[in-house]
C-alpha positions as CSV (number, residue, x, y, z in Angstrom):
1,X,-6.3,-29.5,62.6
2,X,-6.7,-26.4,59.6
3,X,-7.4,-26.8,56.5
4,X,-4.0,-26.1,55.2
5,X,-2.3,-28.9,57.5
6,X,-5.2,-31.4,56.2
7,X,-4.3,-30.8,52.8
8,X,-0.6,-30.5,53.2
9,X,-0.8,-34.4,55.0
10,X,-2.4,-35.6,52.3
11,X,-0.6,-34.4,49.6
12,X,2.2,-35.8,51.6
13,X,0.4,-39.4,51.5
14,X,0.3,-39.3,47.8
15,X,3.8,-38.7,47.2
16,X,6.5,-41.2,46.6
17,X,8.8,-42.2,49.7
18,X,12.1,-41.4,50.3
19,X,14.7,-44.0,48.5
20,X,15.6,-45.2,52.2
21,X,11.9,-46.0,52.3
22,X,10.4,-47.8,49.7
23,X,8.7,-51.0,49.9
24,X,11.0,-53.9,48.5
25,X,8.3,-56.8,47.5
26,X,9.5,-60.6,47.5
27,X,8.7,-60.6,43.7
28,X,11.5,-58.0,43.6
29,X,9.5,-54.9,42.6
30,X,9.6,-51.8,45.1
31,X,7.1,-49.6,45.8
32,X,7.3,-46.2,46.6
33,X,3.7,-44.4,47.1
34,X,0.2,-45.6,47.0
35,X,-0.4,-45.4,43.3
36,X,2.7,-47.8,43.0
37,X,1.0,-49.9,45.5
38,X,-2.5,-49.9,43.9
39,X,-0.5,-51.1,40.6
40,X,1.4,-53.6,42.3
41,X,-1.4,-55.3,44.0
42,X,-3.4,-55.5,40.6
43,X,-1.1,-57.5,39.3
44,X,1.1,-59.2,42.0
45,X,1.3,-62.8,41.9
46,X,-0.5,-64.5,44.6
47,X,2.3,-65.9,46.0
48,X,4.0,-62.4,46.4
49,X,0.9,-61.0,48.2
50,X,1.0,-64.2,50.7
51,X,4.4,-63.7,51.4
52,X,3.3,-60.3,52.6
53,X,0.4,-60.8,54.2
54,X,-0.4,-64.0,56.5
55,X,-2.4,-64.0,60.0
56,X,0.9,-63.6,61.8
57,X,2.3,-60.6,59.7
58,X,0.7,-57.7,57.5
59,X,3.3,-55.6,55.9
60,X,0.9,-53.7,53.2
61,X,-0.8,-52.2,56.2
62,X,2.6,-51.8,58.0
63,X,4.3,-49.7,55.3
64,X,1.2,-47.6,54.5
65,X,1.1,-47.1,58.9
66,X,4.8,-46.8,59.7
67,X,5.7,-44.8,56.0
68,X,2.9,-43.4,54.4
69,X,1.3,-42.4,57.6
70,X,-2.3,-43.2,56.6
71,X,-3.9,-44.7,59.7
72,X,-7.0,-45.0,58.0
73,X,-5.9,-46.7,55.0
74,X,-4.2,-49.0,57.1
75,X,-6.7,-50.3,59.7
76,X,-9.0,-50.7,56.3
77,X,-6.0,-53.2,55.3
78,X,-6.0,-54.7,58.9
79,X,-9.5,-56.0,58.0
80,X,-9.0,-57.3,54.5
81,X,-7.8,-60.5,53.8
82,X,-7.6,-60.8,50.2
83,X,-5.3,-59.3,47.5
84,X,-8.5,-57.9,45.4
85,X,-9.7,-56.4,48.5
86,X,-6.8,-54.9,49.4
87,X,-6.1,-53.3,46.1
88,X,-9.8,-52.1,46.3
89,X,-9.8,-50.2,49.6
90,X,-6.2,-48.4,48.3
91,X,-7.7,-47.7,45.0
92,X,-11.1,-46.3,46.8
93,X,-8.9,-44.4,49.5
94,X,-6.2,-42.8,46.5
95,X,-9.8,-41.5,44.9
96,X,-11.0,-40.2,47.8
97,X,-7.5,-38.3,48.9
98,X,-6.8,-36.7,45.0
99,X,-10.0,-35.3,45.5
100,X,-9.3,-33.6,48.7
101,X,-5.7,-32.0,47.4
């Protein structure tokens, strides 16, 4: 892939989600790009991110798959568990992106 398509994608990851998109969290908030997400995960109550994410179902990592399109970032969320881990590896992976746009 060029240069100028690698940028382009992930300028595309770091931009909000169409309306039709957006991530609807139990607690009622939406989410509509991974800054959003980092936010919400700092301070989502527990319950919220259990809702979410149990051993049957992951939606996080669904969402930043299906919508964002960050495969990466999502198989790094297939493997955490916990809310402060998750909101670490999508805090680490928004640092590493802005610096690549």
């Amino acid at each position: 892939m060029a240069m100028a398509q690698k940028k382009e994608m992930t300028r595309a990851w770091l931009e909000n989600v169409q309306e039709a998109k957006v991530f609807w969290c139990h607690d009622g908030r939406l989410v509509q790009s991974l800054e959003e997400l980092a936010a919400a995960l700092r301070d989502m109550p527990e319950e919220t991110f259990r809702y979410h994410v149990t051993k049957d179902k992951n939606d996080f990592r669904n969402w930043v798959s299906d919508v964002i399109g960050d495969t990466t970032l999502a198989n790094q969320l297939g493997k955490a568990s916990t809310q402060t881990t998750y909101a670490h590896k999508v805090e680490a992976r928004l640092s590493w992106l802005k610096a690549r746009v």
